[in-house]
C-alpha positions as semicolon CSV with decimal commas, in nm:
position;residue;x (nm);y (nm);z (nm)
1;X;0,000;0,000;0,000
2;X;0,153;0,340;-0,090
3;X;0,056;0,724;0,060
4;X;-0,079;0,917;-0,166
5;X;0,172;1,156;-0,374
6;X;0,051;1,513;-0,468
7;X;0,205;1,436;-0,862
8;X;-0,052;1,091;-0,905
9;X;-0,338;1,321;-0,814
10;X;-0,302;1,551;-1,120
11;X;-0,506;1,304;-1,367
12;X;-0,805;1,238;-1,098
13;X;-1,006;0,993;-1,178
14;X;-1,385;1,038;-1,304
15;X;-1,591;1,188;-1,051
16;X;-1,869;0,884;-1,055
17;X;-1,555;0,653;-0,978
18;X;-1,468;0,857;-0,686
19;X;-1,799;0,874;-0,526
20;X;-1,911;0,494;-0,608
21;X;-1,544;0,493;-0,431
22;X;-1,666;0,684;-0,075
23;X;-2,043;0,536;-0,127
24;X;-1,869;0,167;-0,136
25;X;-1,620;0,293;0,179
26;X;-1,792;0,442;0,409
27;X;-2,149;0,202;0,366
28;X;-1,933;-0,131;0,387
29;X;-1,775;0,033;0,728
30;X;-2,017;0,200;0,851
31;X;-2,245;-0,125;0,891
32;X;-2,003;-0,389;1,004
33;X;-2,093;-0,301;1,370
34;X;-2,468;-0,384;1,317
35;X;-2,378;-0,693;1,138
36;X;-2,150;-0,798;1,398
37;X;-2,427;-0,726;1,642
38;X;-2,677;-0,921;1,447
39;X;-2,436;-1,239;1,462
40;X;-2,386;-1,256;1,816
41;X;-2,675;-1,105;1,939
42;X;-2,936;-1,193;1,695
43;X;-2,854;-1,537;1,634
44;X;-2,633;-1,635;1,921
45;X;-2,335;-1,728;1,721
46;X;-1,983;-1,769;1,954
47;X;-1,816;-1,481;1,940
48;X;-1,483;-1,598;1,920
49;X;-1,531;-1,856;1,604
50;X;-1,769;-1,573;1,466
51;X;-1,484;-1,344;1,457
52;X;-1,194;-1,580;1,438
53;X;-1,265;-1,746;1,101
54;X;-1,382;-1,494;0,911
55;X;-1,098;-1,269;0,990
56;X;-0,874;-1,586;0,883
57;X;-1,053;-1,668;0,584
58;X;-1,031;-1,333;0,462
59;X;-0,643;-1,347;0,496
60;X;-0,648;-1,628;0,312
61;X;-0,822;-1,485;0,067
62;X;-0,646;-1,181;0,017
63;X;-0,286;-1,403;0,032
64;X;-0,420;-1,636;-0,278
65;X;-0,501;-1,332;-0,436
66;X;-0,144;-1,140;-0,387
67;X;-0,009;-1,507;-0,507
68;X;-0,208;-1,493;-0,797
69;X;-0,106;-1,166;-0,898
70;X;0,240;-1,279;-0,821
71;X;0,361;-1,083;-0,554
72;X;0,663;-1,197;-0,302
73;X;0,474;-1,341;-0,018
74;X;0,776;-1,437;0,187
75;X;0,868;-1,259;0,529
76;X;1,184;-1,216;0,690
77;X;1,152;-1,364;1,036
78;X;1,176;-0,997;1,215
79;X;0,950;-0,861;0,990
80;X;0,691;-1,184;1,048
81;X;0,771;-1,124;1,469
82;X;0,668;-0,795;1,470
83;X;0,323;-0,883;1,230
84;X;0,224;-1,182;1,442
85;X;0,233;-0,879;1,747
86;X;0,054;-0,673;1,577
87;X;-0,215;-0,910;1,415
88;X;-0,251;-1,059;1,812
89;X;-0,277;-0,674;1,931
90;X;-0,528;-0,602;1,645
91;X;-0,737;-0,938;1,643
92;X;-0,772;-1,108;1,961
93;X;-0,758;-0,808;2,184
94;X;-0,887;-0,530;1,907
95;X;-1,124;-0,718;1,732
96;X;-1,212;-0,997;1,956
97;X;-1,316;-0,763;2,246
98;X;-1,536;-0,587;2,059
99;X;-1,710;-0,902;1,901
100;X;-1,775;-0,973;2,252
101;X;-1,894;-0,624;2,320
102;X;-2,134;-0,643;2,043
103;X;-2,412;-0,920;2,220
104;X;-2,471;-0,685;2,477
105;X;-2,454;-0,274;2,358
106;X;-2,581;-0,126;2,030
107;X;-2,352;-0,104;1,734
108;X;-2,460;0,284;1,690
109;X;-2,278;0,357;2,055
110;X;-2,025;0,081;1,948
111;X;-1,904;0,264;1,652
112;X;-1,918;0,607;1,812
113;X;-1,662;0,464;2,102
114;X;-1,456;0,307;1,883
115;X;-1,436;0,672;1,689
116;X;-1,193;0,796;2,024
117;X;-0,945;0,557;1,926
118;X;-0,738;0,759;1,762
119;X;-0,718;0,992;2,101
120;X;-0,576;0,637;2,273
121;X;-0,320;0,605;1,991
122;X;-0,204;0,999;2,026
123;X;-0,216;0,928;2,410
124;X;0,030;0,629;2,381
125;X;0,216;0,788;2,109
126;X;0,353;1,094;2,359
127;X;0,489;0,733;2,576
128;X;0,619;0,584;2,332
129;X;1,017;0,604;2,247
130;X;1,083;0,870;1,960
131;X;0,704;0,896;1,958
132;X;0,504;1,239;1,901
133;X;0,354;1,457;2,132
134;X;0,075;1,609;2,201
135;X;0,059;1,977;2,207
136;X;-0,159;2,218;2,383
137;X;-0,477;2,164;2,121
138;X;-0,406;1,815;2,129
139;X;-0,446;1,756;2,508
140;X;-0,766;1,963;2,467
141;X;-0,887;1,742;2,183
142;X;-0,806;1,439;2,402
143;X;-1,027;1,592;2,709
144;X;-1,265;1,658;2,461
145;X;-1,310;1,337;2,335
146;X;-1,289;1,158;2,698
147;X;-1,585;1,382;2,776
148;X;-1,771;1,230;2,479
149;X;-1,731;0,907;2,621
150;X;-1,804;0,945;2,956
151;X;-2,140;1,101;2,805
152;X;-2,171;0,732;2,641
153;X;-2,082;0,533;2,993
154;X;-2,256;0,739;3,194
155;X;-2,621;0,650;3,175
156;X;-2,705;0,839;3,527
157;X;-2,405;1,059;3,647
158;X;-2,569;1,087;4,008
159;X;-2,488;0,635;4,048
160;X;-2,075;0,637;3,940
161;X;-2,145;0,291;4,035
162;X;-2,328;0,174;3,723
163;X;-2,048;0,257;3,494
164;X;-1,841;-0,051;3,648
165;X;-2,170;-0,285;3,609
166;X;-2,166;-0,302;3,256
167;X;-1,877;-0,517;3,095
168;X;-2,018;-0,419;2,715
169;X;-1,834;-0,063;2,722
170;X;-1,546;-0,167;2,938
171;X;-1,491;-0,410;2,659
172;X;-1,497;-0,189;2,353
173;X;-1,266;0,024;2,529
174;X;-1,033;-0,213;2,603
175;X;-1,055;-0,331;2,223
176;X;-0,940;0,013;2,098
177;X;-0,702;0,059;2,322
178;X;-0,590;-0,280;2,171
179;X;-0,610;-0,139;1,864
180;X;-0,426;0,151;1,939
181;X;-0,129;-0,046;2,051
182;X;-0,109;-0,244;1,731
183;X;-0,157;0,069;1,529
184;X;0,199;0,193;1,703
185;X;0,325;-0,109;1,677
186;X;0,307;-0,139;1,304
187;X;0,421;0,202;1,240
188;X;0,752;0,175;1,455
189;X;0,807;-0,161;1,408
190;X;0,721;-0,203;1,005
191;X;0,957;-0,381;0,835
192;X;1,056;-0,441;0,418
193;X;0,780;-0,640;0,390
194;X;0,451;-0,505;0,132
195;X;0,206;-0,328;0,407
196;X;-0,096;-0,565;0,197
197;X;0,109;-0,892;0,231
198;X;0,170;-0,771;0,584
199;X;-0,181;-0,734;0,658
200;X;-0,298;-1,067;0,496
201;X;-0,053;-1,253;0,787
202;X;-0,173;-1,045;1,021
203;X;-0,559;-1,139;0,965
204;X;-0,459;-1,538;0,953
205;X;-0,272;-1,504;1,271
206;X;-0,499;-1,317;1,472
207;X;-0,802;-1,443;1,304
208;X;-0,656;-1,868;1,386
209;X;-0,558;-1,737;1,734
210;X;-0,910;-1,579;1,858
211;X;-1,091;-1,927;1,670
212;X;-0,869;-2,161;1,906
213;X;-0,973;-1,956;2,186
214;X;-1,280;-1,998;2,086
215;X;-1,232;-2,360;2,120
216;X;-1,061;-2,355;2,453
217;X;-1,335;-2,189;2,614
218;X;-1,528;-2,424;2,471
219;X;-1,758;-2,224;2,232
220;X;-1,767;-2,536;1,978
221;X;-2,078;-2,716;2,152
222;X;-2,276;-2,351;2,096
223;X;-2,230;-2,452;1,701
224;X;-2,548;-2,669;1,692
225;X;-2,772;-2,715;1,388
226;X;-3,027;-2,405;1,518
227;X;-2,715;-2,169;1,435
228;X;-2,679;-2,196;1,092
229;X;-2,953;-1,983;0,971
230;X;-3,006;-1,814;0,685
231;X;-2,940;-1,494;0,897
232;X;-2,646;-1,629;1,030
233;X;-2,459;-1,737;0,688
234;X;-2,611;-1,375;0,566
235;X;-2,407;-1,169;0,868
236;X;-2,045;-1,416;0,798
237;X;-2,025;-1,372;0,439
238;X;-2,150;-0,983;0,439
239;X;-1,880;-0,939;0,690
240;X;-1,647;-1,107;0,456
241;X;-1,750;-1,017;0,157
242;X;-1,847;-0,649;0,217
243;X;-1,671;-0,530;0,526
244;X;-1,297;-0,731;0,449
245;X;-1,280;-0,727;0,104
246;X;-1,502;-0,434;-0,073
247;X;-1,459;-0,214;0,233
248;X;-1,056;-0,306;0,157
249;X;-1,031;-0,258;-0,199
250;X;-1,247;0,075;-0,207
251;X;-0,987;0,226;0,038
252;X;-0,679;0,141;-0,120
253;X;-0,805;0,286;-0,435
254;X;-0,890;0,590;-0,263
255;X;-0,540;0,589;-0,128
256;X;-0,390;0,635;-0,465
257;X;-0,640;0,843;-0,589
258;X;-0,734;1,121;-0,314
259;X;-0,549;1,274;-0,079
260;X;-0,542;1,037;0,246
261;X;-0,688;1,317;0,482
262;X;-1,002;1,257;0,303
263;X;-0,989;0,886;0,274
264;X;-0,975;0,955;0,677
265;X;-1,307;1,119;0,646
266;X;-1,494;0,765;0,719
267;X;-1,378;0,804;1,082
268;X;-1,658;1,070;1,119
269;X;-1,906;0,902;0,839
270;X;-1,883;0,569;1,047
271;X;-2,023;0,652;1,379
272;X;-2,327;0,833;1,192
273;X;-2,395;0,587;0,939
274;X;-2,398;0,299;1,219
275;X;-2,617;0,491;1,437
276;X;-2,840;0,544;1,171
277;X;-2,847;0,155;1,043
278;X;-2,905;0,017;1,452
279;X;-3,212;0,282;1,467
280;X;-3,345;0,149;1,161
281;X;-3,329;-0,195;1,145
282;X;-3,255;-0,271;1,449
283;X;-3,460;-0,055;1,705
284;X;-3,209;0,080;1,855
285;X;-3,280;0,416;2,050
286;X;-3,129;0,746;1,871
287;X;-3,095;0,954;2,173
288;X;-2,972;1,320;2,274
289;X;-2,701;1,143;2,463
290;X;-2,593;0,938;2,191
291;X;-2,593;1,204;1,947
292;X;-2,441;1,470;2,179
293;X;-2,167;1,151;2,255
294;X;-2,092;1,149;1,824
295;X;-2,011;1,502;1,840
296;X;-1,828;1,563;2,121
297;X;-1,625;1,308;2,106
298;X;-1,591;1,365;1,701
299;X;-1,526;1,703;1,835
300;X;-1,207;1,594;2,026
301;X;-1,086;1,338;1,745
302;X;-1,072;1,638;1,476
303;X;-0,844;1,839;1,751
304;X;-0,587;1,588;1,808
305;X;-0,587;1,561;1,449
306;X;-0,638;1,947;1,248
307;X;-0,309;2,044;1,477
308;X;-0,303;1,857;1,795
309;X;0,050;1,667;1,752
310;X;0,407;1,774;1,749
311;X;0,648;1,593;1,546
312;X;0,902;1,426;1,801
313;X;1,166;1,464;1,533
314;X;1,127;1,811;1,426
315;X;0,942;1,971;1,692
316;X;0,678;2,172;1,521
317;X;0,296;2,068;1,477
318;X;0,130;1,910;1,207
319;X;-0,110;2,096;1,097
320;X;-0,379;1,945;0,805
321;X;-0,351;1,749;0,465
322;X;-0,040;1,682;0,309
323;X;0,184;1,803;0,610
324;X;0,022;1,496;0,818
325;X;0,086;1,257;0,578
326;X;0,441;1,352;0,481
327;X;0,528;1,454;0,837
328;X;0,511;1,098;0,982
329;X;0,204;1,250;1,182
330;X;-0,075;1,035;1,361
331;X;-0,292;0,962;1,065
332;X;-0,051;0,780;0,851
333;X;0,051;0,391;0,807
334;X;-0,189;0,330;1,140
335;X;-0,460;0,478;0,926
336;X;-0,369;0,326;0,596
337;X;-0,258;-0,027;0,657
338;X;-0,542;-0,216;0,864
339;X;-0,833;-0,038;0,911
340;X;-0,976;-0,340;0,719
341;X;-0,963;-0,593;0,977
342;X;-1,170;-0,374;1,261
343;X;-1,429;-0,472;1,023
């Protein structure tokens, strides 16, 4: 996968390719969570072998279709180290948690929590060795966006109590601070290897790992002829099919098509589209707290991003567009490289 340089977006593509581009993008994305939802919720399917083999099967996919098109699909063993990490940071903990999450709180408030994860990343990023810091709009963005999710958590702020009774949230937090963690991970630690072949281990890794766990804590028994339902087989393969590998492709073309601030624009489309799709088909409530959550916390995401971070290495902030992405700012390979596999 390469960043997008200023010179290959002189001859822009056709408009209608661009927005069929977006449409594809942000829809696939933005409706994983209720799909997720309607898998372990709706038709009781284990969470664990939900997730786990159909995040491996989709890295096998994608690595018999980088074969086909002949590309090198060896790794070094440092470079293959460093992925299994990551793909164990991004799978089990990142995408397994929130699979859990999923049976028990809405995908709208889902998605809109999993929207701050880009404060966790900045957060770790001013801890991390050579990592880069937050400046003074940055830790205002990052306050901002904690307030947006305590607006989530807290259902009743007079009973501080019933924010520790409910796993669901705990859980989805947890899973993107997960995600964070592999994020940094495969920016500091990214090797020679092709960021797509990279990503293709990383799914089979993580995705094999979380579906022996799912056997270990004994989730095979739950597999019994009553779960495979038409609804059932419909949520795998539209997860698969749509969120994996459309969701994929449409952002990698947008990657070498459009500059990658506004690929980065489905952060904000996600949390609104999934809202939407729960209060639809699903019943979920659309509620002053849950919208005032989306933009507040929204609110604190663009901050850390329009100008919130200081490059460790040469000291000054980055401000918008093409300084992030040539600056080695937040919203680069984190961004670009696996955002496919939350989904």
């Amino acid at each position: 996968m390469k960043s997008t340089n200023p010179s290959s977006l002189l001859h822009e593509p056709a408009t209608w390719k661009r927005v069929l581009a977006f449409s594809l993008l942000y829809l696939s994305w933005g409706t994983t969570y209720f799909a997720i939802r309607a898998g372990v919720h709706g038709e009781k399917l284990p969470p664990a072998l939900f997730g786990g083999v159909r995040v491996a099967l989709a890295g096998f996919i994608l690595l018999g279709f980088l074969a086909w098109r002949g590309e090198q699909l060896r790794l070094p063993w440092r470079d293959f180290l460093w992925v299994a990490v990551s793909g164990l940071l991004l799978f089990v903990g990142g995408n397994g948690l929130i699979t859990f999450a999923l049976d028990n709180v809405p995908s709208g408030v889902t998605a809109v929590l999993v929207a701050a994860t880009p404060l966790w990343m900045a957060l770790m990023e001013t801890a991390w060795p050579g990592g880069d810091r937050l400046s003074a709009r940055g830790w205002c963005g990052l306050l901002t966006g904690l307030g947006g999710v305590l607006i989530l958590l807290w259902p009743k702020p007079e009973d501080a109590s019933l924010l520790f009774q409910q796993a669901g949230p705990l859980w989805i937090l947890g899973s993107s601070l997960f995600w964070a963690l592999g994020s940094l991970v495969i920016r500091y630690r990214r090797g020679s290897t092709s960021p797509i072949v990279s990503a293709a281990y990383q799914m089979i890794v993580g995705g094999m790992v979380t579906t022996l766990l799912g056997i270990a804590i004994g989730e095979v028994p739950q597999l019994t002829a009553e779960r495979f339902t038409l609804g059932a087989a419909f949520s795998f393969f539209y997860l698969l099919i749509v969120g994996s590998l459309i969701g994929f492709v449409a952002f990698n073309w947008l990657l070498g098509h459009v500059r990658a601030t506004l690929v980065g624009t489905y952060a904000y489309i996600n949390p609104l589209i999934a809202i939407l799709v729960g209060w639809l088909l699903g019943g979920e409530d659309m509620t002053i707290r849950i919208l005032g959550g989306v933009v507040v916390i929204l609110s604190g995401v663009a901050l850390v991003r329009a100008g919130g971070i200081k490059s460790h290495a040469r000291g000054n902030e980055i401000l918008s567009g093409e300084e992030e992405t040539e600056s080695g700012g937040i919203p680069t390979r984190a961004d670009t490289e696996n955002d496919l596999v939350r989904n």
